[in-house]
Every structure is written in structure tokens, then in C-alpha cells.
C-alpha positions in Angstrom: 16.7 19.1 18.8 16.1 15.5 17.5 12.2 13.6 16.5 11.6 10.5 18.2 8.4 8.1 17.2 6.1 6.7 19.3 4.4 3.6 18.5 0.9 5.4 17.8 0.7 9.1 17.0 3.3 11.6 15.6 6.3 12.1 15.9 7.7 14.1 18.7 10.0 16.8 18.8 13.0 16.7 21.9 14.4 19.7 22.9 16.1 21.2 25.9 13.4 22.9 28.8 13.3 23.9 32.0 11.9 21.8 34.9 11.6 23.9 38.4 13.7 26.2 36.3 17.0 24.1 35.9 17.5 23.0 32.2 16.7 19.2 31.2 19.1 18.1 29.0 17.1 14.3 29.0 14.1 12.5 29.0 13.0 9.3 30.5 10.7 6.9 28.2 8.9 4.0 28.2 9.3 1.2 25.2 5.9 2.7 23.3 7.0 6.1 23.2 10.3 5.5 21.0 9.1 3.0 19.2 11.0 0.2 20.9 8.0 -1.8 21.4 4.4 -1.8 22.7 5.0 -1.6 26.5 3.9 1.7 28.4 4.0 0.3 31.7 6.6 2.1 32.9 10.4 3.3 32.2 12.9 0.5 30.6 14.9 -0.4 33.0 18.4 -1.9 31.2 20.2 -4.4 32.9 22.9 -3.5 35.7 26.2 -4.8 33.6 25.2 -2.1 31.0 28.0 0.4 30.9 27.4 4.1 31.6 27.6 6.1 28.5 26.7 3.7 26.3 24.7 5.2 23.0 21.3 3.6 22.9 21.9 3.1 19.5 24.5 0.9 19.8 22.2 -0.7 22.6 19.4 -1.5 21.3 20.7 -1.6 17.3 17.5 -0.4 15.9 16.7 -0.4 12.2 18.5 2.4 10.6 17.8 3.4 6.8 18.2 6.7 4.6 15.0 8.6 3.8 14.8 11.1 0.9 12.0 13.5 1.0 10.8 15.0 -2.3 8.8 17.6 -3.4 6.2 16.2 -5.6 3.9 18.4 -7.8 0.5 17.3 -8.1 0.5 16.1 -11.7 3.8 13.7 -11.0 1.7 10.7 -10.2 4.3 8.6 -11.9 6.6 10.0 -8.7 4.3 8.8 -6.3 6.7 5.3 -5.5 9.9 4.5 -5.3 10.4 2.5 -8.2 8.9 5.8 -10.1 11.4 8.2 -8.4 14.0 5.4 -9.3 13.4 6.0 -12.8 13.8 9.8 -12.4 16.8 8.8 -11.0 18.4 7.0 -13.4 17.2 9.2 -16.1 19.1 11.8 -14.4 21.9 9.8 -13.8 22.3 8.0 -16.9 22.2 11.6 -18.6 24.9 13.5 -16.3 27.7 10.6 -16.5 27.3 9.3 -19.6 26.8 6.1 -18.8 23.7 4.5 -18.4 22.0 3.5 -15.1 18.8 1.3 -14.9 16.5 0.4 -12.4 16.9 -2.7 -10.7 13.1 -3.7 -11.1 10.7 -5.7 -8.9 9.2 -7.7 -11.6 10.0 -11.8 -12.8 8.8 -14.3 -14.5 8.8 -16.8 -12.5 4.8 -16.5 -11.6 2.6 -19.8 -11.8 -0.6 -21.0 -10.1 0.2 -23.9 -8.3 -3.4 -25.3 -9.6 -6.9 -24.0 -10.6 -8.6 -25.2 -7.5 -10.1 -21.6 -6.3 -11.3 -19.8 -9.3 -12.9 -16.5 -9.5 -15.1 -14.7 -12.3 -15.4 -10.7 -12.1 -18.1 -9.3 -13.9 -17.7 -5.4 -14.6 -21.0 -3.6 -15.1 -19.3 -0.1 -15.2 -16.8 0.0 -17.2 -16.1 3.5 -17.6 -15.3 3.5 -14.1 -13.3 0.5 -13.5 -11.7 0.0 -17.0 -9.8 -2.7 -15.9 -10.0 -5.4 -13.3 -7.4 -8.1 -12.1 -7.5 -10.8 -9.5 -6.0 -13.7 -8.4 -6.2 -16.2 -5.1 -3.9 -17.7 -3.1 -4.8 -20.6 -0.6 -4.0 -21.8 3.3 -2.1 -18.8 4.0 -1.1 -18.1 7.8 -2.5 -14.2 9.0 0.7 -13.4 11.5 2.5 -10.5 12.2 5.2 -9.5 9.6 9.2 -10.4 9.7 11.0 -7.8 10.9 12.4 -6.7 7.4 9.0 -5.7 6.5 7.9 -4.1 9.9 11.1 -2.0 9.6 10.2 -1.4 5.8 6.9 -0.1 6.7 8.3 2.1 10.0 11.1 4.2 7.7 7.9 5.4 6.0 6.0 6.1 8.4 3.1 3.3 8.1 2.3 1.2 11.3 2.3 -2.9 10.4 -1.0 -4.1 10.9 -0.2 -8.1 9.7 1.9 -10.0 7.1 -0.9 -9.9 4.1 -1.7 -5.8 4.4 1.6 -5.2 5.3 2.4 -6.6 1.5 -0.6 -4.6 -0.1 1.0 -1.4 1.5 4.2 -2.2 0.6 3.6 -3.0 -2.8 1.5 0.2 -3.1 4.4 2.6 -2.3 7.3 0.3 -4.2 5.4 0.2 -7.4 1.9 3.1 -7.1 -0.5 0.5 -7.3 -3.2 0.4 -5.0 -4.1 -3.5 -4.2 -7.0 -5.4 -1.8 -6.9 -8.5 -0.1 -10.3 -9.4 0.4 -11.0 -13.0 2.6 -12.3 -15.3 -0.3 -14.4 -17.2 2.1 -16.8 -14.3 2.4 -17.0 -13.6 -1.5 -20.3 -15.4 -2.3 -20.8 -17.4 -5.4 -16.9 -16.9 -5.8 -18.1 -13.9 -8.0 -16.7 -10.4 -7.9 -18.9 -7.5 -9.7 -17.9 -4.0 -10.1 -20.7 -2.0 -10.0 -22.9 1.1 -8.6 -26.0 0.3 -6.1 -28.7 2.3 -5.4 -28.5 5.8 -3.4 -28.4 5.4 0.2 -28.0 2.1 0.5 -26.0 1.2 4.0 -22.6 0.1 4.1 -20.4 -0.8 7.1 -16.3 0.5 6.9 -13.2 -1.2 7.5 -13.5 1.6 10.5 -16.8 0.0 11.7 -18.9 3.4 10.5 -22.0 3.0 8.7 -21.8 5.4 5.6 -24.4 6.0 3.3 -23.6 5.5 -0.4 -23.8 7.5 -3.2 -25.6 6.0 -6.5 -22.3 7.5 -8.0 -19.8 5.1 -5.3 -18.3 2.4 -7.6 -18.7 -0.6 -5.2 -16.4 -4.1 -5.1 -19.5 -6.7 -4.5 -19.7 -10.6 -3.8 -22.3 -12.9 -6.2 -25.4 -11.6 -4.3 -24.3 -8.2 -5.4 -24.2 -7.1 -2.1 -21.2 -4.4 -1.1 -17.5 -5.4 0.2 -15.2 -2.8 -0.6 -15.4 0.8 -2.1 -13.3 0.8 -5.2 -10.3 2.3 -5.0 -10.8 4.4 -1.9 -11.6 2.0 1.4 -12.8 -1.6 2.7 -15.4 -2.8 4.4 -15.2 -4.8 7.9 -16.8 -8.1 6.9 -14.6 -9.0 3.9 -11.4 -8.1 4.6 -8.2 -10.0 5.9 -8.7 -11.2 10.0 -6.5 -13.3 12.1 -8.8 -16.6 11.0 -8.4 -15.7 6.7 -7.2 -18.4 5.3 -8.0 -18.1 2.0 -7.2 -14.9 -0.4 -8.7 -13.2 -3.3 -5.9 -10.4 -4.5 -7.8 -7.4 -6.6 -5.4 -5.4 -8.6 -7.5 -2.8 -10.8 -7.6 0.5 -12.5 -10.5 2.7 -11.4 -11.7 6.0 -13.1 -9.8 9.3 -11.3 -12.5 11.3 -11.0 -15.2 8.9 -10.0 -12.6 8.1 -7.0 -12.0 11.7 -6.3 -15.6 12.6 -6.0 -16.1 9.4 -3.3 -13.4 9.9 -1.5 -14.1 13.5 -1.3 -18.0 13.2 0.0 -16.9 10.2 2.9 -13.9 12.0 4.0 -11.6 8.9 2.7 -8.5 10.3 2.0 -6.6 7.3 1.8 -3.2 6.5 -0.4 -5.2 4.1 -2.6 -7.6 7.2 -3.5 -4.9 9.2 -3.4 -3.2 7.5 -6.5 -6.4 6.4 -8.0 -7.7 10.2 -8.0 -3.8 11.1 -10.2 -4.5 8.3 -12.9 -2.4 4.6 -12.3 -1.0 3.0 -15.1 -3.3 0.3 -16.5 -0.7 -1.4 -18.1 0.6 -2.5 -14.7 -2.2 -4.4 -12.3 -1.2 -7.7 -14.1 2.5 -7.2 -13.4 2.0 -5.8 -9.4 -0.4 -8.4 -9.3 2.0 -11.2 -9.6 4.3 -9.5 -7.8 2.2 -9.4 -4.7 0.9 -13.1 -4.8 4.6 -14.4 -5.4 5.6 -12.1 -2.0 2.3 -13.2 -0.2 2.6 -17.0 -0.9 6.7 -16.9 0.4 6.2 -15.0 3.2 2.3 -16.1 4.9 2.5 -19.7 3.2 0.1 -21.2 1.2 -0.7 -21.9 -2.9 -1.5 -20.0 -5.5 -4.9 -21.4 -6.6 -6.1 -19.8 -9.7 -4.6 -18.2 -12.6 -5.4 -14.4 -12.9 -8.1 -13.3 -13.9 -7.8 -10.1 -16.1 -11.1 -8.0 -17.0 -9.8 -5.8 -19.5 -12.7 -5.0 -22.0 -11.5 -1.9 -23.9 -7.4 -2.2 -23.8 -6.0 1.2 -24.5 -3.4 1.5 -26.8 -0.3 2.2 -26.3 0.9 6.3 -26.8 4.0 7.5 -29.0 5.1 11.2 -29.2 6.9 12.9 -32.0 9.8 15.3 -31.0 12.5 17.0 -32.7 15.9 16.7 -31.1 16.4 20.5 -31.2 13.7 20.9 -28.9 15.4 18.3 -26.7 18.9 20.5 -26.6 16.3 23.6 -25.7 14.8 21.6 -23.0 18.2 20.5 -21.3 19.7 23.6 -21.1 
């Protein structure tokens, strides 16, 4: 038995059956149904100089990588990315051989606005649920479909490419476990972004073109006329995020409150992997750094300039924590 992955939908399991009750060893596919492409119009048909016998893999040399599946407990929140389960790593690692082993880490210094010609302000009226709040824009940037490093990326994952500037955002989320939106900074009025809560019931259209009703409890992203763009942390809406004709970007990196997001995503049914993180705790210390990250990735692979510096709405920092332990508990522990 082997899995193969369709374009849309699960992934399939292929296993020997009977057919008029003699046993089929094979089946025949279209492009779409193992992932080769979008086509479902029919069988692919190779060429005639093909040689019998050949391995499709050696035909059609698709992306190969190595996946390592972990069981992850719910309170390992700092597990849930691969640079966090790098870190584990080398820990582990560095202990066993004596010799130590760090993470090779996404992060320079090399980030710079180009110029100040697309500022933002954010404005955070609750702060206890949104504690910190980070932004930036980058300008002229082309909405295409991703390079094929990054579709391939995406695929060992199992996340479907949707275009170059999500594709980033979702990428970034997993790499480093912090959520980030691209909103279209055309359709931010007054250039102003306020984190706030509306008024119960009040209607807002989904990035999955449903009108939910929201909560007065729903922390909402909102333009200058404080009207609603984006649930925080959880899901977007359709009129502000990234289409085919966004030119222009505004980048939100932010830390939302766990249990506000938990009790939103809960009462919509929005189970999504930026809830899913914000609901565990993210580490404030890091929207600055992912931030930074993610325009310098944007701005070499869609084009464009970075056209503010970021904009970093911190108004209580936290402080940083320190632990006292004695070594012999340390020998207990790694025993």
C-alpha cells in the first residue's frame, strides 16, 4: 500500500483490489489526482519514445523531501514550527555528543525601508487583548503564483499554494509559529489600523464569503472608519485581503490574548492555524523579528519597496523571565 495526493482533497490510499474478480495491481490517473498538475481531463498520456518500465519518479522528477511527524502535547506551543522543533533538536543533540549544535536561524539584519512614503498608524483600544501590535508596508508588489521552491515547500506539508504573498505568510507561520496578515493597503481607509471590539451582532463578510455575526467579545482588525477587516488572530475578511490586482501591502505581525482567540474561534467554527497558535500563547518578543523576516522575503520574491518603517504598538512591554535552579535537580531530571 502506498498514499498518493490529489491536487484538492485527501490523500488517497493505493492498494491491491479486485476488478471482475482478477486482482489490479495498477491504477490509471489523471494529472490532478497525483498531484502532477491541475488537469482532470483525462489520463496522461506520456510520449511514445518513453521506455517501458520506466519509474515515474525518475519521469516526472517530482519534489522529494523528508517529513518528520511528531507527537506534540498540547502545552508545547513552542513545538508548533520547525525552527521550534530545531531547537529541541539541538538541545538534544548538543547534550548527547558533547558538542554543541545550534540552529541555523532565519533571522538578519539586513532589514531597511527603502523610504517612508506609505506610513501607517495603529491605534489599540484593547489592549488586554491584543498586547502588542506590529506592521509594516511594502509597495508595487506583483500578486503571481509562487516559484516552485515555495509551492513544493508548502506541498511537503500539506498546505495548497494559493499565491506568492499568502504563500509567504503560511510559510513563515509554520518556520517560525507566528501567525501574520497581508491585508491590501489600498482598502485600509485613512491609512489607520485599530484593534478593537464592535458592537454585538454587527455583520461581517469572511475571507469564505459567509456573513457571520460578531460577538461584542470578537477582537476585530478595522480600517480609519473603524469599520471591520479581519478577525484578529483567527480569520480575514473578503474585501481587504490580498487579490490578483493588490499592489500595495500592509504586513500585520501581532500578539493577541489566547483566550479571547479561543473563545472566537470556538463560537464561528474557525479552527484555523493562526487561532490555533494564538489560542497556545506566541512569543511576543518575536512579531518584530518575523516581521522583518516576511517583508525582506515578500519584497525579493513579488517585487516591490519597502515603504514604511515598522510600526511597533507595544504599550505594556513584558519583562523578560529568569528561573532559579539547582544543578542537582538538573542531574535528577536527565536521568
Amino acid at each position: 500500500m502506498f498514499l498518493i495526493y490529489p491536487v484538492q482533497g485527501e490523500s488517497i490510499t493505493m492498494k491491491v483490489a479486485k476488478i471482475r474478480s482478477v486482482e489490479s495491481f495498477g491504477m490509471i490517473c489523471a494529472e490532478d489526482e497525483i498531484g502532477l498538475g491541475s488537469n482532470h481531463a483525462g489520463i496522461i498520456i506520456l510520449p511514445d519514445e518513453v521506455v517501458v518500465g520506466t519509474p515515474a519518479l525518475n519521469y516526472f522528477n517530482p519534489y522529494n523531501d523528508w517529513i518528520y511527524e511528531i507527537g506534540l502535547t498540547p502545552n508545547r506551543m513552542d513545538a508548533m514550527s520547525h525552527l521550534g522543533v530545531a531547537k529541541d533538536v539541538c538541545a538534544y543533540l548538543t547534550h548527547h555528543n558533547k558538542k554543541e549544535t545550534k540552529v541555523k536561524s532565519p533571522f538578519n539584519n539586513s532589514f531597511k525601508a527603502d523610504n517612508n512614503l506609505l506610513p501607517f498608524k495603529v491605534t489599540i483600544e484593547n489592549e488586554d487583548a491584543c498586547p502588542r501590535y506590529s506592521g509594516t508596508t511594502i509597495s508595487g508588489v506583483t500578486v503571481a503564483p509562487s516559484p516552485q521552491w515555495l509551492k513544493d515547500k508548502l506541498t511537503a506539508i500539506g498546505l495548497r499554494s494559493i499565491n506568492n504573498i499568502v504563500d509567504i505568510t503560511n510559510l513563515i507561520l509554520h518556520e517560525t509559529g507566528q501567525p501574520l496578515h497581508a491585508f491590501d493597503a489600498d482598502e485600509i481607509a485613512g491609512r489607520h489600523v485599530i484593534v478593537k471590539n464592535l458592537a454585538a451582532q454587527t455583520s461581517f463578510i469572511t475571507l469564505d464569503e459567509k456573513e457571520r455575526k460578531l460577538s461584542a467579545n470578537d477582537l476585530m482588525i478595522c480600517n480609519g472608519n473603524s469599520q471591520p477587516m479581519c478577525i484578529g488572530g483567527v480569520f480575514g475578511g473578503l474585501h481587504s485581503g490580498v487579490k490578483e490586482s493588490t499592489k500595495n501591502i500592509f504586513l500585520e505581525s501581532a500578539c493577541f490574548e489566547s483566550t479571547t482567540i479561543r473563545k472566537t474561534s470556538v463560537q464561528h467554527g474557525l479552527r484555523t492555524d493562526a487561532a490555533t497558535r494564538f489560542e497556545k500563547g506566541v512569543d511576543i518578543s518575536n512579531t518584530v523579528n518575523v516581521l522583518k523576516r516576511a517583508a525582506l522575503l515578500i519584497k525579493e520574491i513579488a517585487g516591490g519597496e519597502i515603504t514604511s518603517d515598522v510600526v511597533d504598538v507595544y504599550p505594556k512591554p513584558k519583562e523578560k523571565n529568569s528561573d532559579r535552579i539547582k544543578i542537582s535537580l538538573l542531574k535528577k531530571i536527565k536521568r
